[in-house]
Kinemage of the C-alpha trace (Angstrom):
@kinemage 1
@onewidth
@group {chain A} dominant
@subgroup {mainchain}
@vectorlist {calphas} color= white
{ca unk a 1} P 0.000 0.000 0.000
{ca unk a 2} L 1.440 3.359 -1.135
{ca unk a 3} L 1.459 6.433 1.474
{ca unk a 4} L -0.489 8.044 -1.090
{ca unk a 5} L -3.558 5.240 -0.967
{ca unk a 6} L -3.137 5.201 3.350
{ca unk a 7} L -3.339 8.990 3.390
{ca unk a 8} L -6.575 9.457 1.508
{ca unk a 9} L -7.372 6.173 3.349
{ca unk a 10} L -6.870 8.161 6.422
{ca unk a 11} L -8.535 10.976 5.616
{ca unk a 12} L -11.559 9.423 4.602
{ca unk a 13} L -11.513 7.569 8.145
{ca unk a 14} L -11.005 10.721 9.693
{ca unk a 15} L -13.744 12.547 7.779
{ca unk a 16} L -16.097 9.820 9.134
{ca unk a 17} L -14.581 9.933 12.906
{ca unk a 18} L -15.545 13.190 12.934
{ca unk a 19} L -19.321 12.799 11.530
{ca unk a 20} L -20.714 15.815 11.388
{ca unk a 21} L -20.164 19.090 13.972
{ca unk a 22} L -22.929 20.900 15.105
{ca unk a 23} L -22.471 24.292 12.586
{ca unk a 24} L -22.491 21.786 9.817
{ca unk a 25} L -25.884 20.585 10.537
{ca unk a 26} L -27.387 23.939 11.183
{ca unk a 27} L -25.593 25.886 7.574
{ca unk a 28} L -27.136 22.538 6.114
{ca unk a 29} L -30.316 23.354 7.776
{ca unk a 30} L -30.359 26.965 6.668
{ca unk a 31} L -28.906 26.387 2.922
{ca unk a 32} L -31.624 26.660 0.810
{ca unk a 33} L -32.199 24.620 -2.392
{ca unk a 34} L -30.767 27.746 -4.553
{ca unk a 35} L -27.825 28.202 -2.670
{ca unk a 36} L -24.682 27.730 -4.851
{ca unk a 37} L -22.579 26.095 -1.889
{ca unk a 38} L -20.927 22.316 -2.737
{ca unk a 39} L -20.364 19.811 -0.363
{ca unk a 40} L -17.994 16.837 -1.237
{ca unk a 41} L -20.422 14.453 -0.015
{ca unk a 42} L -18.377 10.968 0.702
{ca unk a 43} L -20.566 7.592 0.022
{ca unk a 44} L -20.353 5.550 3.180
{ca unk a 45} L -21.221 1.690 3.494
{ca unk a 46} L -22.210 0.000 6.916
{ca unk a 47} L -21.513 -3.320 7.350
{ca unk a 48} L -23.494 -5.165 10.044
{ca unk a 49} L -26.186 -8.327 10.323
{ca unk a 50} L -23.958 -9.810 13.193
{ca unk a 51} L -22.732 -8.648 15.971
{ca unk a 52} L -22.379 -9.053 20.260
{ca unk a 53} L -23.843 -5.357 20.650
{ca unk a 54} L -27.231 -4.009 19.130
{ca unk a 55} L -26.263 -3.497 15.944
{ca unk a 56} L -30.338 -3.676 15.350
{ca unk a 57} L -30.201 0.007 16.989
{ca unk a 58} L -26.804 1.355 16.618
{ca unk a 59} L -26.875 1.197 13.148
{ca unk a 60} L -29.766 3.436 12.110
{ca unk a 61} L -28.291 6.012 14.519
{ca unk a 62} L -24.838 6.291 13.035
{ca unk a 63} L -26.586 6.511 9.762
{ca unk a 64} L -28.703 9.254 10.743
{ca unk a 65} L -25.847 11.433 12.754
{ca unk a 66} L -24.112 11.303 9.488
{ca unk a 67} L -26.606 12.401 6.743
{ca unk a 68} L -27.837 14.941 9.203
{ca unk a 69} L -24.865 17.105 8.209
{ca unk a 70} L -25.051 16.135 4.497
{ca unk a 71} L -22.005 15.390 3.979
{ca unk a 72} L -22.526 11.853 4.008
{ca unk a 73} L -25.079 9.226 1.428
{ca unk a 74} L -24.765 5.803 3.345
{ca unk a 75} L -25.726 2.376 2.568
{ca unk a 76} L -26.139 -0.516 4.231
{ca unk a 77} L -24.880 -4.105 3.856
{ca unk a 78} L -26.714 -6.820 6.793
{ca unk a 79} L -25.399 -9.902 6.859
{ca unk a 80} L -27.087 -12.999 7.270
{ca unk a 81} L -27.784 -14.122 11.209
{ca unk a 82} L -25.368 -16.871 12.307
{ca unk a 83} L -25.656 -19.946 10.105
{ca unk a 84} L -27.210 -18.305 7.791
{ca unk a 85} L -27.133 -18.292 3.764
{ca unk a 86} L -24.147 -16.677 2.518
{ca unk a 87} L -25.041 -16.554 -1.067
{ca unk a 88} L -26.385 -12.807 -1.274
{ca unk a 89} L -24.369 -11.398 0.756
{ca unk a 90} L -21.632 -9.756 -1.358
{ca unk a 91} L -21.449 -6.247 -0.682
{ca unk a 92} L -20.341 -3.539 -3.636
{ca unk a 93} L -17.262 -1.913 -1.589
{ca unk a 94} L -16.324 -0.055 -4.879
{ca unk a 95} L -19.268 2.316 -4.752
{ca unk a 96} L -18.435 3.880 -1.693
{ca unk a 97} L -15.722 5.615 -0.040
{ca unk a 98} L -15.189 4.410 3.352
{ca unk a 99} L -16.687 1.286 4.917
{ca unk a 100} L -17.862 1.662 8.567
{ca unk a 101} L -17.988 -2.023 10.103
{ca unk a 102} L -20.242 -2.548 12.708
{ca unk a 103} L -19.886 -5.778 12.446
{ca unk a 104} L -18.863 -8.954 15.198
{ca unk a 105} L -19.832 -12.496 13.530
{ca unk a 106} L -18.982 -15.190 11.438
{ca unk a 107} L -16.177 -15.259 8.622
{ca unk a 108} L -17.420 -13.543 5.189
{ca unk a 109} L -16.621 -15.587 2.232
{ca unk a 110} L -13.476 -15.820 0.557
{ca unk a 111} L -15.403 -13.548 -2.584
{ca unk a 112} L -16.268 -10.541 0.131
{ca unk a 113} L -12.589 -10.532 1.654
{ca unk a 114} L -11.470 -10.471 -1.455
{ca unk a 115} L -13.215 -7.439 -2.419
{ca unk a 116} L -12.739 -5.686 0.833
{ca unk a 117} L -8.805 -6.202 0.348
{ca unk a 118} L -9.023 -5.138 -2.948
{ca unk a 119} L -10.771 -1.833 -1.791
{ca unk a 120} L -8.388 -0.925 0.819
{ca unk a 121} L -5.722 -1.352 -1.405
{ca unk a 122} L -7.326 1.149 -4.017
{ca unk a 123} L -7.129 3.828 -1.360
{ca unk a 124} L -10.709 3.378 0.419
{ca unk a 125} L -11.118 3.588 4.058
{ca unk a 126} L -12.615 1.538 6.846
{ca unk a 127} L -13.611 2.452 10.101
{ca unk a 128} L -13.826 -0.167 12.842
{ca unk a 129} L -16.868 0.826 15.497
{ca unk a 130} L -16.279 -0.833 18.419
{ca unk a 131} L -16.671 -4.587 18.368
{ca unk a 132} L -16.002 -4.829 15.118
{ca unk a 133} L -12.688 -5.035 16.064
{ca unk a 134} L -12.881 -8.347 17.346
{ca unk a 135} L -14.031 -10.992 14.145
{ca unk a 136} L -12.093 -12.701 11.638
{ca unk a 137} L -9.064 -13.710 14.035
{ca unk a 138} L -8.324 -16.130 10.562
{ca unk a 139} L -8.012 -13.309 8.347
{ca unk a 140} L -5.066 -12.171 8.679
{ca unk a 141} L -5.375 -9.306 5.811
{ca unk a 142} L -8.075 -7.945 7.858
{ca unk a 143} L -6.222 -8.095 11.059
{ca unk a 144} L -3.411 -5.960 9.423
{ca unk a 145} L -5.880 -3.144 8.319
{ca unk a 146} L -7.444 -2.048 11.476
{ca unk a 147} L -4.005 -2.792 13.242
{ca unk a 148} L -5.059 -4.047 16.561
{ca unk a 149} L -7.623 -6.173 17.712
{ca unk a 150} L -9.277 -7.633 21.015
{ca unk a 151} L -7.299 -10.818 20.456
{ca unk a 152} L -3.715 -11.003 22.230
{ca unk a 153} L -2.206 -12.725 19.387
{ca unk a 154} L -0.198 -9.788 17.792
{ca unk a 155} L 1.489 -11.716 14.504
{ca unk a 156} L -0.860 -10.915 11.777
{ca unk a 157} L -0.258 -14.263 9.928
């Protein structure tokens, strides 16, 4: 990966940390439709369907917090429950710009790693909410790109 690809990487993650301040969502609120005034909106894709916390609830919020600003159009990507069908699940990373996991569960195929490697290493970001640090101990591609887990084993493969 080229300090090029993990700076906008960065920046994207950064852009998403940050969400949305409070004077951003009230000059959003008071822009009217006429108003000359770009945004860079970045495209944002939530992963969840699995997960220890309440992803059910935590999802929807983070979604809302950040197209309240409007800076953000975000998709989502659910996951089947535990043991379920894996077919359809095989989310389009290269539409968006950063990929906000909120995800804890079972190993994604070998097709959906695939394309989230292949993403990252095209410069797009990912952003790791809080258990989502903690699947795919096997993977160790994915281990390397959020850089530190819940697990004590520090190797990376």
């Amino acid at each position: 990966m080229t300090i090029q690809r993990l700076s906008r990487g960065l920046l994207i993650c950064t852009a998403v940390l940050l969400g949305c301040s409070r004077a951003d969502q009230q000059a959003t609120a008071q822009r009217k439709p006429s108003d000359k005034t770009e945004v860079a909106l970045l495209r944002v894709l939530m992963v969840d369907g699995q997960n220890n916390h309440d992803w059910v609830r935590t999802t929807p919020y983070m979604r809302k917090t950040l197209e309240s600003c409007g800076r953000f159009i975000t998709g989502v990507a659910t996951s089947p429950p535990e043991g379920g069908n894996w077919e359809q699940f095989n989310p389009d990373f290269s539409k968006f710009d950063v990929v906000v996991s909120n995800y804890n569960g079972e190993l994604w195929p070998s097709s959906v790693q695939a394309n989230l490697e292949r993403f990252i290493e095209g410069g797009g970001g990912l952003v790791i909410i809080h258990g989502a640090n903690n699947p795919f101990a096997q993977w160790p591609a994915f281990n390397r790109m959020i850089g530190l887990s819940w697990r004590g084993d520090t190797s990376f493969g």
